[in-house]
N, C-alpha and C positions, 0 to 999 in steps of 0.2 A: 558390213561383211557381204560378200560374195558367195556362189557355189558354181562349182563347173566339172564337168570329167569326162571322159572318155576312157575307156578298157583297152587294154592288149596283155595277151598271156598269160592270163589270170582263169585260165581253165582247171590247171591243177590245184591252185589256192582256192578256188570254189570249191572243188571237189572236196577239200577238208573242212570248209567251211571257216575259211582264215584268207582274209584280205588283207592288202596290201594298201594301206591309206597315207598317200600324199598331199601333207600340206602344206601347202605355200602362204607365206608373209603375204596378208591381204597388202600393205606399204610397200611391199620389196616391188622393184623394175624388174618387167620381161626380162627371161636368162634363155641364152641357148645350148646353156649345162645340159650334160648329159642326166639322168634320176640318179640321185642317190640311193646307197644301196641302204637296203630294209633293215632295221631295227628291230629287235623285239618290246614289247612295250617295257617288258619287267626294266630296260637300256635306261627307262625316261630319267630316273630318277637321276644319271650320271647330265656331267656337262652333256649341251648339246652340242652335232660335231657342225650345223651348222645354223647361224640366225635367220635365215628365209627361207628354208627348209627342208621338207622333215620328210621320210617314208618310213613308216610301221606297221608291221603284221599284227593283226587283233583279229578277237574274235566276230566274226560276221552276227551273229545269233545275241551276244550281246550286247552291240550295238544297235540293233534293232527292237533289243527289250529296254534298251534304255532311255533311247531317245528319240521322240517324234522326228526329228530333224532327219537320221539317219531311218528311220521306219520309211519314211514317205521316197527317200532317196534309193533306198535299199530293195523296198520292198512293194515297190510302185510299178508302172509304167514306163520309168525312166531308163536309160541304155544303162547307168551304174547298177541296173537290179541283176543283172547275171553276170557280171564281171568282176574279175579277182582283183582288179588295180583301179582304184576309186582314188580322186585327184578333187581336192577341195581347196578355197583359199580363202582364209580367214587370219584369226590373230592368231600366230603361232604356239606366242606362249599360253594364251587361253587353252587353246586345245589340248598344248598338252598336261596343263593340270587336271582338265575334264577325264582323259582318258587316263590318268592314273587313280581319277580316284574313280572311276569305273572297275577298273582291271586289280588294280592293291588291295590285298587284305583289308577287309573292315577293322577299323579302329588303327590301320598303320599308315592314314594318311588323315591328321587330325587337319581341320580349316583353322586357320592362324588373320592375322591381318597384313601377314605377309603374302600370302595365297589368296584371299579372300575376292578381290577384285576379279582377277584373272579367271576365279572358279563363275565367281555372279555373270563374268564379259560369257565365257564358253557357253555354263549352263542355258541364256537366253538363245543366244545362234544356235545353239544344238540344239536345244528345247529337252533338255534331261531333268526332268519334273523332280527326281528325287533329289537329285543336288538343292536346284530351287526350291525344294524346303527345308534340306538341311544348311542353307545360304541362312534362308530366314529364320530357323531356327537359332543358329551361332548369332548370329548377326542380333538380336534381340536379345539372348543371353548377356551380350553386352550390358545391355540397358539395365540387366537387374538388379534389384538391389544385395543380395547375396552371394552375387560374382565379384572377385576381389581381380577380374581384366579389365585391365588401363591400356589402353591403345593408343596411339600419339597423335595429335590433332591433327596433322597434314592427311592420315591415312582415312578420317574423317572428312576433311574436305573434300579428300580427291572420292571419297565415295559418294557423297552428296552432289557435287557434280555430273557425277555418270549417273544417278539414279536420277536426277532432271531431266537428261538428255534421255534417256530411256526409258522414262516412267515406271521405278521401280519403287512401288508405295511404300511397301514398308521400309526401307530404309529414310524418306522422308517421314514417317512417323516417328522413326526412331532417334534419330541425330540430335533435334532438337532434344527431346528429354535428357538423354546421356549427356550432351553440354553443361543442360540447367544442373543437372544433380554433383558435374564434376565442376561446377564454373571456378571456383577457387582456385583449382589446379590445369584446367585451360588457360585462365588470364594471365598466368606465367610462363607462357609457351611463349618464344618469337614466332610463332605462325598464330597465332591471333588476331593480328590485323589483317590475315589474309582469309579467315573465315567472310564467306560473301554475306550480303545485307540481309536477303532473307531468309538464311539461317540463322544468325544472329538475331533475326528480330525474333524468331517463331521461338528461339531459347532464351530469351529476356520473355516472352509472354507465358513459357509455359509455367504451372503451376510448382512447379518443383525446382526452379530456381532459386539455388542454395548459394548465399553469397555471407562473408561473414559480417560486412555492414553496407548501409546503401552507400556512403562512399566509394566502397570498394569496386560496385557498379559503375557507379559516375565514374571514378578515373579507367575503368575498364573503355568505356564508351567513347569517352576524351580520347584514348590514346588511339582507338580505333579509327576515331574523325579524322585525327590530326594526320594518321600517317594516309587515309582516303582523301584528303585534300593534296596530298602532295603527289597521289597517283593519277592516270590521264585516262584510267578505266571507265568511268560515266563519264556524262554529261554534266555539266557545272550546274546546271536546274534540280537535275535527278540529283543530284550526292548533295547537294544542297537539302534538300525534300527530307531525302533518306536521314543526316544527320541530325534535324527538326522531330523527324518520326522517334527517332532512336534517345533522345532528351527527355521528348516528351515521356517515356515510360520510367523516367526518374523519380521517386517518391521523394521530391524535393524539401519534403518537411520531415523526412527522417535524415538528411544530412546534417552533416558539422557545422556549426555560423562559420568558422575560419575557414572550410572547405569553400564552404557556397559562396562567400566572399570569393574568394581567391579564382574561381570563375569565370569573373568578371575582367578578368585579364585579357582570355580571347573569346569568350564569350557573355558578353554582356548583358545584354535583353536576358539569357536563363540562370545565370548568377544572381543579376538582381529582383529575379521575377523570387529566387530561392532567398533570398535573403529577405526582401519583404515577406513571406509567408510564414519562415522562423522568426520571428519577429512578433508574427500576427499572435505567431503560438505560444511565446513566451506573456504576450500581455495578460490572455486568456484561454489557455488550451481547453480546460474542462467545456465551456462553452460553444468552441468550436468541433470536439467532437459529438456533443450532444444532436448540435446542429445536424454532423456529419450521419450518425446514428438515425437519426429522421430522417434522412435523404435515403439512406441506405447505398451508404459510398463511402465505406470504410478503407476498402484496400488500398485508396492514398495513404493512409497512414496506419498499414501495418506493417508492422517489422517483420520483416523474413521470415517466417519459421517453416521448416518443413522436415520431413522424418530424417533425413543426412543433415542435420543442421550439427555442428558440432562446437561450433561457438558462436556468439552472438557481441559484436560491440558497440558499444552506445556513447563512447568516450567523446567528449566536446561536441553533445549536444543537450544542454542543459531545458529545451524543449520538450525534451521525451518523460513523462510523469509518470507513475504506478498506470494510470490507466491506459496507457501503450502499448504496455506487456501486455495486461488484461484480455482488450478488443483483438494485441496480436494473436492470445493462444487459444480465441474461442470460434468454435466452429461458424463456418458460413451461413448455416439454417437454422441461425438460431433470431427469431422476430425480433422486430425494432423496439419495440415495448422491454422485452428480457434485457436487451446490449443495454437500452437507456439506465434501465434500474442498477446493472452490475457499474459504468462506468461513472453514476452519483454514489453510489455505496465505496466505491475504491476511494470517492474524494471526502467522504466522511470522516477518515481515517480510522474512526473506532472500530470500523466493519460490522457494525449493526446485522445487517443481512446473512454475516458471510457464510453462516451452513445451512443456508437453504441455496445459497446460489451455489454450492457445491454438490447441491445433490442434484441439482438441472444442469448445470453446464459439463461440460467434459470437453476436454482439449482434445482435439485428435492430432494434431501437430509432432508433439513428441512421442515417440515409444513410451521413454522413460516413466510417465505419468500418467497417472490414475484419472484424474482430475484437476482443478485447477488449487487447491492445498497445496499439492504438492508440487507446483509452481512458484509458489510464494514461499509455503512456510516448509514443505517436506522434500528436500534436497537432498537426499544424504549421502550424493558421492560428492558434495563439494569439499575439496579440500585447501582451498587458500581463498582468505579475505585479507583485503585491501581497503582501509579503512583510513589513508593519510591523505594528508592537506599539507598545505603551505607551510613552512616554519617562520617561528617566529625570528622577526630581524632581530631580537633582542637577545645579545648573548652572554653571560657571565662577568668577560673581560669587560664589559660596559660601566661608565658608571649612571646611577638612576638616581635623579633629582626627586622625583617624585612618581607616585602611582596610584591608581583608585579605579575601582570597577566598579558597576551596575548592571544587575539582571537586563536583560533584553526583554521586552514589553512583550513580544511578538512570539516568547517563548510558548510551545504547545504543552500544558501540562498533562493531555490527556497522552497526545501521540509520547512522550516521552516517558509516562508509564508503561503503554503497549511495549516497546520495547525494553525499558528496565524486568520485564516478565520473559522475553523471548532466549532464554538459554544461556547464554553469552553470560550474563548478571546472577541468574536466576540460584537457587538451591541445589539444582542437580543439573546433570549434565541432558541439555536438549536433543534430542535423535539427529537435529539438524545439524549439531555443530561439531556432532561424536568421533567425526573422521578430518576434525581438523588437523591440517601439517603445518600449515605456514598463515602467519598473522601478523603484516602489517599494519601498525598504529603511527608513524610517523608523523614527527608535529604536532602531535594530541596531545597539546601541555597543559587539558585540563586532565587527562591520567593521572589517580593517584595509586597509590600502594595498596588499597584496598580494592580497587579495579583490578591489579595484578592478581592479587591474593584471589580474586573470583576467576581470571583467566586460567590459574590453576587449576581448573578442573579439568583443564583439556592435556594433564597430564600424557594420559594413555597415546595420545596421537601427536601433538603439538611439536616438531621436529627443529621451526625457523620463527623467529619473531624478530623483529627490527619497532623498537622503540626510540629511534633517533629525536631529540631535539622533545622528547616530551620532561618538561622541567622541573612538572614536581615531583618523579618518582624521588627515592632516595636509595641509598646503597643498602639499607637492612629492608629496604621491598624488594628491590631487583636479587640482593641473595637469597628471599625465599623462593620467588619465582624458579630460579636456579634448581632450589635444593627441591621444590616439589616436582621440576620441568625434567628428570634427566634424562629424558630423549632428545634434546635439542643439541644439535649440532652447529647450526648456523646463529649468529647473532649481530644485530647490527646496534651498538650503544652508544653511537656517539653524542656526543653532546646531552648528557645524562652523570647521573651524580656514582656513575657503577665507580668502584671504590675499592680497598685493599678488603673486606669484607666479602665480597662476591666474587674475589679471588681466591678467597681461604672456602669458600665453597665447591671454585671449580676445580682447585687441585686438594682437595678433599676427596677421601676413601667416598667409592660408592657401595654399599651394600649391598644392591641389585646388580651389580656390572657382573654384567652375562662373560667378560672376560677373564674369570677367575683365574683361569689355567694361560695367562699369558705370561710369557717370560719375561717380557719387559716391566718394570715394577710401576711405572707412569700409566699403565694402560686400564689401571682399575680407578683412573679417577674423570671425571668430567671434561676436562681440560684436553686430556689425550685425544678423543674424540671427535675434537671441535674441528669443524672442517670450512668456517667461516668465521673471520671476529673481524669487526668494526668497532674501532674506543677511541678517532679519531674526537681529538677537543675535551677527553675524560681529564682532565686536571687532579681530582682525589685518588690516585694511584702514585705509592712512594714507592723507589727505587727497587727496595727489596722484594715490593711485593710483584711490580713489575718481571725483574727478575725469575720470581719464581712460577709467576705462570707462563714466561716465553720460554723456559725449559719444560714443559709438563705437555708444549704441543707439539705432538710429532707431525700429524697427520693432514696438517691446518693447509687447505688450498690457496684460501685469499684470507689477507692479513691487513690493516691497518690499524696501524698507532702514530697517526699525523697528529702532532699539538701534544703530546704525551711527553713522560717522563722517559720516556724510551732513550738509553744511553749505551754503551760499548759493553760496560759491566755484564747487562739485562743481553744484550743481540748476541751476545760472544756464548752464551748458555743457550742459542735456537738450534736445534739440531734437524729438523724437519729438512726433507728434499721434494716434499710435492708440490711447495708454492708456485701459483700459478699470476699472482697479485699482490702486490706489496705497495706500502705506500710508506713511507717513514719520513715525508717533509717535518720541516720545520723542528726538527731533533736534532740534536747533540753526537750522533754516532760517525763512524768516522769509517776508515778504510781497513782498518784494522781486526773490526768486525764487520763489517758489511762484504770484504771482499770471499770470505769464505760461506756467507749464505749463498754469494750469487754464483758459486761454483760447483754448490751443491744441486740447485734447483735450474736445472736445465730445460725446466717447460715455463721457467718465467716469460710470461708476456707482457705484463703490464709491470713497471715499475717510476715508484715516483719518488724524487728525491729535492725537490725545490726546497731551498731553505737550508738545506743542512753544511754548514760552510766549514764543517770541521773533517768533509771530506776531501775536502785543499791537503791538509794535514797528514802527513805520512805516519805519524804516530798519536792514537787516542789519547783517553786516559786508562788506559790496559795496556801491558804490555804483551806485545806476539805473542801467542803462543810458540815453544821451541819448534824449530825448520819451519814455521810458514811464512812465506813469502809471497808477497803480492804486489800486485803492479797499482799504477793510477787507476782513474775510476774508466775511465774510457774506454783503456784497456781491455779488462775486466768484465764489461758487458760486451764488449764486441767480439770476445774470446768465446764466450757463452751464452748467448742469449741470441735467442730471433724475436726484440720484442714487437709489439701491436700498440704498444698507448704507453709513452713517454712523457715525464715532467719532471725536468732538469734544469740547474741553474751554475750552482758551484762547482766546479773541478770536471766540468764538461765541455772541451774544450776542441774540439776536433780542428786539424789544418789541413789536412784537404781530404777530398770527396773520397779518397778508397779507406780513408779512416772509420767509416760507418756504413761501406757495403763488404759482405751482405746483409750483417746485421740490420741494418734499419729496414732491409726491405719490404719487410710487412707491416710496419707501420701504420698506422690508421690514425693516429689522436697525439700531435705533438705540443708540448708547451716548453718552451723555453722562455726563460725569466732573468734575476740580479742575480748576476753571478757570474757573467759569463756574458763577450759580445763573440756568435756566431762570425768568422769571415764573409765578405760578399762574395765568393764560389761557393762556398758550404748553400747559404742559403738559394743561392740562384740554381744550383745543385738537386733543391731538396724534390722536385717533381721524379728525376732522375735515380735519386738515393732512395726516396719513397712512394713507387708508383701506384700506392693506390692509398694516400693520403686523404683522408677525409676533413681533419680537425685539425687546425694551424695556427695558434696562441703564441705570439713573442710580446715580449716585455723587454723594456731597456733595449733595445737592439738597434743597431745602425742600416737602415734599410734604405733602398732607393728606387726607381721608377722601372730597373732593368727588373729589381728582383719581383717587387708584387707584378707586374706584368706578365713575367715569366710563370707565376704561382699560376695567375688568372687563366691563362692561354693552357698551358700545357699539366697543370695538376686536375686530370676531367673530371675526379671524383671530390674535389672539395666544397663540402657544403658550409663549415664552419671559417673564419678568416676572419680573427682579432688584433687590432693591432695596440698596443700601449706606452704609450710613454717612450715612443721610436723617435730616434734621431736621424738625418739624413734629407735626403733632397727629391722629396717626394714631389710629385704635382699630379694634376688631371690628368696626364696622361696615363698613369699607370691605371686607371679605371674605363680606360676607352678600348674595351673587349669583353666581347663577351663570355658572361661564366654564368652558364644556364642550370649547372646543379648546384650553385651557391646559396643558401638557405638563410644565413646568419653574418652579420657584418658588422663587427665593433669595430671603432677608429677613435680612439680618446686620443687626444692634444695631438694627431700627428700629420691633421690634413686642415690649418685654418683658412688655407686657398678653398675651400669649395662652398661654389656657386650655385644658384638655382637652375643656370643651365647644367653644372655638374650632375647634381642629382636629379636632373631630367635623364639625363642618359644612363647616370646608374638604373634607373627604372628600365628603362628599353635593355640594358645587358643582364640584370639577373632578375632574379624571383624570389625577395627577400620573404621572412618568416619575423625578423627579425633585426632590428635597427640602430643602432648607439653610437653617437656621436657629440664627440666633448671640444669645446675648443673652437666652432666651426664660424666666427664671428658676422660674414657674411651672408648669413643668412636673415630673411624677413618673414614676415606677415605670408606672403606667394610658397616658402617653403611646405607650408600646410597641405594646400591642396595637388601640388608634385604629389608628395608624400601619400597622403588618402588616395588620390585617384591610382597612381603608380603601384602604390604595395596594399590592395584591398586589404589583403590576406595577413598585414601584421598583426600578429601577437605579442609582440612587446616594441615600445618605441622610447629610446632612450634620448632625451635634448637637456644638453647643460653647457652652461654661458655659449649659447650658439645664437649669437647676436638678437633678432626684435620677432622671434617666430611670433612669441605669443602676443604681441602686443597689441592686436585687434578680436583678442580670444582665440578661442580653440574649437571655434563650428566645425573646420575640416580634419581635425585630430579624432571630433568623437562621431567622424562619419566612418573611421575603419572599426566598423559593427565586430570585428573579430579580437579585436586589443584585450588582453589577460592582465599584464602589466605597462606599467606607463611612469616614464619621470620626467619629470618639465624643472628642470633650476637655472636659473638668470636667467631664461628666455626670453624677456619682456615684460614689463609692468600693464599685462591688457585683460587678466584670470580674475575673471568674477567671482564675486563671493560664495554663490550656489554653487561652484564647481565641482564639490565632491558629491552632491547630489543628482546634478546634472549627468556626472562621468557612470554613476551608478548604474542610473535610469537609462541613458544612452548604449552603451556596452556593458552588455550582460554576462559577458564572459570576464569582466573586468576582477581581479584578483587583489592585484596589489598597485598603490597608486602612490606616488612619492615628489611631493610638491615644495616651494622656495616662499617664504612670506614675503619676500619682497618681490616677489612678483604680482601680488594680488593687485586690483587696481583700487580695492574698497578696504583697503590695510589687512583686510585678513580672510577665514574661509567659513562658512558654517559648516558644522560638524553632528550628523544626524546618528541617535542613537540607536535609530532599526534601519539598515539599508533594505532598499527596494529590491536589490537584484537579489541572487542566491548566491554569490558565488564571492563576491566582497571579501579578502582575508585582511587587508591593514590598510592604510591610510598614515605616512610620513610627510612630517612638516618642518624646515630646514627654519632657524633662526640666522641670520648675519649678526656679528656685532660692528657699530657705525661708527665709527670720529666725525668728531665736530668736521675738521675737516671735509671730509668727504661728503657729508649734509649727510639728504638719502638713498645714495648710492652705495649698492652692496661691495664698488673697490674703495679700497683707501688710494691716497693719491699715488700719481709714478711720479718716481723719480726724477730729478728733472734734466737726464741723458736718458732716460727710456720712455719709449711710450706704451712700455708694454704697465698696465695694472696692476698692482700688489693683490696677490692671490688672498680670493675670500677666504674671512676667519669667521665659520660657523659656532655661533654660540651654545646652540642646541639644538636637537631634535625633541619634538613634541610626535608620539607613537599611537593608533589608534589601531586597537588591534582587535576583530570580531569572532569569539567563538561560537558555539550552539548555544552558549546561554548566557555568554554577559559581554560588554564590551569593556576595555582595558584600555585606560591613558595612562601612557609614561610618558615621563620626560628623562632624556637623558643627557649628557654635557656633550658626547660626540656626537658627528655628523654621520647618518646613516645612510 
């Protein structure tokens, strides 16, 4: 900015002591405009009448009290010190928020970060010392923690900028902190990649960066690099430098294994440097922190905590041990001797020590806590535990040749006192667990009815529980739980023995129901209440009793009864309009009832109806009710519904594309299955019909190279793409495009053209998570390391009859360090006998593993009864049965006009399944 002026006729506006101040756009071009006429200040607050400038009457006296700038000009030496017509040029609009909030009533021009800039540009050129602190006053306010002002990150950067150019400190002290404290809700701005490097870097270092896992960092950082590589703002050395700087401050051993894997995609050298160090951590972490504790270089590996910390996630990284937490909540100055002894004591597991280290340590981390007690064991705003695992592949409809279990060797009998004492189990209700609501146990099929029976005590609070798939409750445990639980609304039982019993409970009188005086007579029992039920796979529920608890729910949001007794009788008695989720495959109900639920519930979004073939049927086993009239099934939803997650097969028939807009247009999660083959415009359609498509499952469908091409190219949101048992004239081509948000890729029997050059390029076009392919003959030994090196970051990889993968073993399978589950059938006769020990020890995140005997090359597998990893849930072993003919080949012979194989006949599955305290062999006749 500039200053310049000259006076004329400004004798009388002296005399009152009110000038006349023209300012000019420092930017604007020489004018030989005449001045414009004078404004009063009170005018500013209105448009201005022009952008380059301005002439306003103010007071002369304080402008001189206000601001050096005008003191020295004013009140100086200079020819403007006795002239009424004073001519400056600066930034217009600066000046004149300076001069309003000189002139305006205090308190009726608040600083905003709409103002802020423009006030900070004026006050420095004017030099108005009291703005400039109340700049720096606001302007810090920000930063505090008791200010609930969010400002939006562009108005951040553009202040960080001009506070560089101009050296305006505090504002550089402050930036950084406000980032760190907000980082969770910066990373999801589009102006994040435009925050410059070293702002960025001073808010990754400051102390107060609040992130909810180091993940979250890392792909912050990533996406940061990625869009600075693609800009021509540094130098290829420098952003080079800077993206090295900015990794480096990744606490690389509190990432995910599949994350840090999957790193290695575009950056290599710090994926795998992350992957060796989790690794290091899994073989022996207590050691390595000890080490770490001696050094005194803990802050690699502390997990985030700080007073804004508001959640913390640790999910898939099975590295992180009790002593994580410890070393994360304990103060910085606390000596190497104290951290060593607290971080052997947390690995004792009795806690020997633990109140005396209670009375020396103290967290300052959280508000919330006293101490580090109350870290561990005194929580008591937690209101939801999550406590499931994998379910067992073994389910009911099986049949089971044999079975036998043994305690685990490896079991802790002391640690598993500590807890049978910690509340949950115990006599009385623990202060820890007094506010529980929600309690998932999912899969816990060593649950029995007397665990329930103790769960009960969380009567008072206990609102949601999901016991899915835990096997041994029975229906007279699950209806005590009921009859002592009647706060619960939600329920999730599928695959559980809930029965006509625990139905004569839920539409049972309740004695307590606070709804006394309700007019509806349904609303004083249990049933009415329920605002969640899941009894998908419940088989012990007869007709009637069915019936009468689908009449008793009014209120019920989401509903499944897939694999149930659920018939026309039972649906035609639902009177409920809030459903927002329905699922009724694989039942016997028909249009007859079904069309008038879906007429009612007008917020349905999710509905699923695969299976149910008696919706062909214009007439159930009910007849209409008098005057109802209803259309097909098609119909009927596209009349009513905007649904999100569809699963269809029978009587779903659409012919062309305006048949399911606008209905389908919010779509997210499609499955189509038997019952129905989609047209090739419907499907080549579906990007069109459903533009923000995520999830795309067909079965039976006739597909070809236009359509998955067209999915691949133009559906930008599809991460999921299953294809099954597809007919049609697919080839490589339809996989030659890129689909960069694709995460998940089944292809069973419908591509056995693919090549090792194919799945070379698969790798270069997506970014699997996730792998399955059935069918694939073509393939060798070389598909392995495509596969490993291409998709670090898989978590599940499905190979069955996909020609000789395994048949020099599996070294480049158990190099993707991130694999959860894994199945290998006909792949080649080259799977050592260690294998499942091997697989263990190798992949640590390894869950479920699911193997062919005839592919062993030593006839069969060892099977260890304490696995090494933590994380191990089953272990399946596929039988063939042989003909003489066929020798030791898993096919019987072809045909002798085909060369296609007679499809393998599995004898049995042999099941190896690890809980917390024993392991389980079944065998059963089907193939799992």
């Amino acid at each position: 900015m500039s200053a310049a002026g000259d006076g004329e006729d400004g004798a009388a506006a002296a005399a009152a002591d009110t000038l006349v101040l023209e300012i000019t756009e420092a930017a604007a071009s020489p004018s030989s405009a005449p001045p414009p006429l004078p404004i009063p200040v009170s005018a500013l607050a209105a448009p201005l009448p022009s952008a380059t400038v301005l002439a306003v009457r103010a007071d002369r006296s304080r402008l001189v009290e206000s601001s050096s700038y005008f003191r020295a000009l004013l009140g100086g030496s200079f020819s403007e010190s006795g002239s009424g017509y004073v001519r400056i040029s600066c930034d217009l609009a600066a000046a004149v928020q300076v001069l309003r909030y000189l002139f305006e009533p205090p308190g009726s021009f608040p600083i905003s970060h709409h103002n802020f800039l423009p006030l900070l540009e004026g006050a420095l050129f004017l030099a108005v010392e009291s703005l400039l602190a109340d700049c720096e006053r606001w302007f810090r306010t920000v930063r505090s923690r008791n200010s609930s002002m969010v400002v939006p990150l562009d108005f951040i950067i553009e202040t960080w900028y001009f506070a560089q150019k101009h050296g305006v400190t505090f504002v550089e002290d402050v930036c950084p902190g406000y980032l760190a404290q907000n980082f969770v809700q910066v990373i999801s701005s589009r102006s994040f990649v435009h925050i410059p490097y070293d702002l960025l870097c001073s808010t990754i270092e400051s102390p107060h960066l609040t992130v909810d896992s180091e993940k979250q960092l890392c792909e912050a950082i990533l996406s940061w690099i990625s869009a600075s590589r693609q800009s021509c703002e540094q130098s290829v050395s420098n952003s080079a430098d800077n993206q090295l700087s900015l990794l480096s401050k990744v606490r690389v051993c509190l990432l995910p294994l599949g994350f840090a894997a999957g790193t290695k995609r575009n950056c290599f050298e710090f994926g795998n440097n992350a992957v060796c160090m989790i690794l290091n951590l899994l073989k022996d972490s207590l050691q390595t922190l000890l080490y770490t504790v001696t050094d005194d270089n803990l802050d690699s590996y502390r997990i985030r905590l700080t007073e804004y910390s508001k959640k913390i996630v640790l999910s898939g990284c099975p590295q992180l041990t009790t002593q994580f937490l410890y070393i994360s909540a304990l103060p910085t100055d606390l000596d190497a001797v104290f951290k060593r002894t607290i971080v052997s004591d947390v690995n004792d597991g009795c806690f020997n020590h633990y109140n005396g280290l209670v009375k020396k340590a103290k967290t300052l981390s959280f508000r919330n806590f006293e101490d580090l007690q109350y870290l561990l064991l005194r929580c008591p705003w937690i209101n939801e535990i999550n406590l499931s695992i994998d379910t067992s592949v073994i389910l009911s409809k099986y049949s089971i040749i044999s079975s036998r279990s043994e305690v685990r060797r490896d079991m802790n009998q002391n640690l598993s006192s500590y807890y049978m004492q910690s509340g949950l189990y115990g006599t009385s209700v623990n202060p820890v667990f007094s506010n529980i609501s929600k309690l998932i146990l999912e899969g816990r099929n060593d649950i029995t009815d007397m665990n329930l029976l103790e769960i009960s005590m969380l009567k008072s609070s206990l609102c949601y529980i999901n016991i899915k798939h835990c096997t041994l409750l029975t229906d007279d445990g699950i209806s005590t739980l009921l009859l002592n639980c009647r706060k619960m609304h939600s329920m999730v039982l599928s695959y559980t023995s809930f029965g006509n019993h625990s139905i004569q409970t839920l539409c049972s009188l309740d004695p307590s129901d606070s709804f006394s005086y309700h007019k509806d007579e349904h609303a004083h029992v249990m049933a009415f209440r329920l605002q969640e039920l899941h009894l998908e796979g419940c088989e012990g529920i007869s007709c009637a009793a069915m019936s009468q608890l689908v009449s008793n729910m009014n209120i019920v949001k989401s509903l499944c009864l897939r694999e149930t007794s659920l018939a026309d009788g039972a649906l035609c008695n639902f009177v409920g309009s809030s459903l927002e989720y329905l699922d009724i495959s694989e039942t016997v109900v028909s249009m007859v009832s079904l069309a008038p639920v879906i007429r009612r519930n007008s917020n349905l979004s999710c509905l699923k109806t695969a299976g149910c073939r008696n919706l062909l049927f214009e007439q159930g086993e009910v007849q209409s009710t008098s005057g109802n009239k209803y259309g097909r099934f098609l119909q009927e939803i596209t009349s009513t519904c905007y649904l999100e997650d569809v699963e269809m097969g029978w009587a779903f028939c659409p012919v062309r594309v305006d048949d399911l807009i606008p209905s389908f247009s919010k779509v997210r999660r499609m499955t189509v299955g038997l019952g129905t083959t989609l047209p090739e415009n419907i499907l080549h359609a579906l990007p069109e019909i459903c533009p923000f498509l995520e999830s795309l499952v067909l079965r039976f469908q006739v597909i070809s190279d236009r359509v998955v091409r067209n999915l691949l190219e133009s559906s930008t949101n599809l991460q999921v793409l299953c294809l099954h048992y597809c007919l049609g004239s697919l080839t490589s081509f339809s996989f030659q495009t890129m689909a960069p948000a694709l995460r998940i890729l089944r292809l069973q029997w419908v591509t056995p053209w693919i090549t090792n050059d194919d799945l070379t390029i698969l790798t270069q076009n997506c970014n699997l998570v996730e792998l399955s392919l059935s069918g694939c003959k073509l393939l060798d030994s070389s598909s392995q390391e495509i596969i490993s090196s291409g998709w670090p970051n898989l978590a599940c990889l499905q190979l069955e009859e996909c020609g000789q993968i395994t048949l020099d073993g599996v070294d480049s399978i158990l190099d993707c360090k991130a694999l959860e589950e894994v199945l290998l059938r006909h792949t080649g006769r080259g799977i050592g006998r260690t294998i499942i020990t091997d697989a263990i020890r190798e992949l640590p995140l390894l869950r479920k593993l699911a193997l062919d005997l005839c592919d062993a090359s030593e006839g069969g597998y060892d099977t260890p009864n304490v696995p090494e990893g933590k994380m191990m849930r089953s272990v399946r072993m596929s039988r063939c049965k042989k003909s003489a003919a066929a020798g030791r080949s898993c096919f019987g012979e072809a045909p002798p006009s085909s060369s296609i194989p007679k499809p393998v006949q599995h004898r049995e599955t042999i099941v190896l399944e690890w809980s917390s305290r024993q392991l389980t062999t079944t065998v059963v006749e089907e193939r799992l």
